[in-house]
C-alpha positions, 0 to 999 in steps of 0.5 A, spaced: 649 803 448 646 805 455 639 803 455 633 808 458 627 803 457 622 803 463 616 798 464 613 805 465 609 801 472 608 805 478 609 799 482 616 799 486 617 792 483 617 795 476 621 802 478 628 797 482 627 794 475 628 800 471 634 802 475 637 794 475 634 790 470 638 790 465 642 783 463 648 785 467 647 790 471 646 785 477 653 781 475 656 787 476 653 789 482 655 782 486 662 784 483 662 790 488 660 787 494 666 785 497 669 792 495 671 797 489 673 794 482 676 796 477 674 795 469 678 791 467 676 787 474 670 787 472 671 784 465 675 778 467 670 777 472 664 777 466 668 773 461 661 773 457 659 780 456 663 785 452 667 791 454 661 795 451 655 792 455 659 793 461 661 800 459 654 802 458 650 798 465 656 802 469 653 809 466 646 806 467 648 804 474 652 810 475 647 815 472 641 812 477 646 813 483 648 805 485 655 806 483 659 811 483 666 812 480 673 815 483 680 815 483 684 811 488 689 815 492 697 814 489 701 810 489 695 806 485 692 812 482 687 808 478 679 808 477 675 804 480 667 803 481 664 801 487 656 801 491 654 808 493 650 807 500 644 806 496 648 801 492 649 797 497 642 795 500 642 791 494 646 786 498 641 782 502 637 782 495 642 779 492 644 773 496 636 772 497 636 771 490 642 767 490 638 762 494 632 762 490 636 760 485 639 755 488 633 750 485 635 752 478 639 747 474 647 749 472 648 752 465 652 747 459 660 749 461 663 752 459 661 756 466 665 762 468 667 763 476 669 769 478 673 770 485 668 775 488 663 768 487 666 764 490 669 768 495 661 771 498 660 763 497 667 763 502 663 768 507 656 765 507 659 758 509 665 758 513 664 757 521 669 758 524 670 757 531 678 757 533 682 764 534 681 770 530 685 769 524 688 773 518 688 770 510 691 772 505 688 769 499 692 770 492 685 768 485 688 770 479 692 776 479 687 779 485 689 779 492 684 778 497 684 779 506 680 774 509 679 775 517 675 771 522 674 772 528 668 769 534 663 765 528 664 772 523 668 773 516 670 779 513 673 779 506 676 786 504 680 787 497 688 788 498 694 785 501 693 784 509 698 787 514 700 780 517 697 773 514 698 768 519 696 763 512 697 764 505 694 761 499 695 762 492 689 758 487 683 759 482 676 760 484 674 753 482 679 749 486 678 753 491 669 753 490 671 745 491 674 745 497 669 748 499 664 745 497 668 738 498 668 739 506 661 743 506 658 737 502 661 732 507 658 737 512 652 736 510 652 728 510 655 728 517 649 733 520 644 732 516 644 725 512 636 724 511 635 730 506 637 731 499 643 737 500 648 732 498 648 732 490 653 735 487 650 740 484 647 743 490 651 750 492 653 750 499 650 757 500 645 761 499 649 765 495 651 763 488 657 759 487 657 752 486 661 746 484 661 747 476 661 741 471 669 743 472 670 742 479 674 736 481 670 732 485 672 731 492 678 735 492 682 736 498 687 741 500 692 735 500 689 733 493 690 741 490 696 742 493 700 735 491 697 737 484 699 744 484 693 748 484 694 751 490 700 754 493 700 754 501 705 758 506 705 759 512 700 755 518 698 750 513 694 748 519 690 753 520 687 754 512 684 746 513 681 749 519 678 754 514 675 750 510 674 744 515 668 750 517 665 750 511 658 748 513 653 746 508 645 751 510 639 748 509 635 750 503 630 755 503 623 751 504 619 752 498 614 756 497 606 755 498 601 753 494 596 758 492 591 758 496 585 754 492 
């Protein structure tokens, strides 16, 4: 049921808690970064949490004013949930958590991936820098516009008008192309750091190679193999994922002074 527990602390750190920190609440906001979901979006994106908990933390969040509900227009006519404008501030919090945990250590698998993982992990690492490009990526049953243009990535939920390549794949094969290309990437630049190891992330964000990625994958490999399906200028989706690059670390923090 909808919680209304407060750490009754006038600091502003404990006030944001009280509206987003209960367990969830800021797995679903991340879910809502890329564009409205629905709940049954959602529930297949947090496989480990039940439809209650993710019922009650979207009344909390609604109630507090981060997310709202509303009717898509016809011929969809469904309910989706998507960030209010003060929903969305949260973004930048949430991607700089994202590299925070970056030092954190993978849970036992199984791990579940959702497609908006990898996806801002997919926007926060790929560069690219050949001719704007519209993608049409397919991740389970959601259909995703990727568009890349002067070294910037928009992601949109929904079908593009035109796609110069398609591809149709899961979150963790396309997680490890990603990281495949990003770790060559970071070997390439940068050989004397320890940014190469198979459980480092490829971005400040969140996704990373899970315990069930392949290791090593290439789009040739995942094609051969069937876990991915290309269309179209196949050319241009190596140029996609041949831009990923792999970021530095955040710096540890300082000491405390003695």
């Amino acid at each position: 049921m909808p919680t209304s527990r407060s750490y009754g602390d006038a600091c502003s750190i404990a006030r944001a808690l009280d509206v987003v920190g209960e367990r969830w609440a800021l797995l679903i906001v991340r879910e809502l970064l890329l564009g409205p979901q629905r709940f049954s979006d959602l529930r297949r994106a947090l496989p480990k949490a039940s439809s209650n908990l993710i019922a009650d933390r979207l009344r909390e969040l609604d109630g507090h004013g981060v997310i709202h509900r509303r009717r898509l227009p016809p011929p969809a006519a469904s309910w989706v949930y998507e960030l209010t404008d003060w929903g969305r501030e949260l973004e930048p919090i949430l991607l700089t958590l994202g590299g925070w945990g970056m030092r954190v250590p993978q849970p036992p698998p199984p791990v579940s991936l959702s497609p908006t993982s990898v996806l801002l992990f997919l926007r926060g690492s790929v560069r690219p820098s050949g001719p704007p490009a519209t993608y049409r990526l397919e991740l389970g049953d959601q259909t995703w516009t990727v568009q890349t243009a002067a070294d910037q990535v928009q992601i949109s939920p929904g079908e593009p008008a035109f796609a110069d390549a398609s591809l149709r794949t899961d979150p963790v094969t396309l997680n490890a192309l990603l990281s495949a290309r990003a770790a060559t990437a970071a070997r390439t630049t940068t050989p004397d750091t320890n940014l190469t190891t198979p459980d480092t992330p490829a971005d400040t964000t969140h996704a990373t190679t899970t315990p069930d990625t392949p290791a090593g994958t290439t789009l040739d490999a995942a094609l051969a193999n069937g876990t991915a399906i290309a269309t179209s200028d196949i050319q241009a989706l190596r140029r996609l994922l041949q831009s990923a690059a792999q970021p530095s670390a955040p710096p540890p923090a300082p000491a405390p002074p003695a």
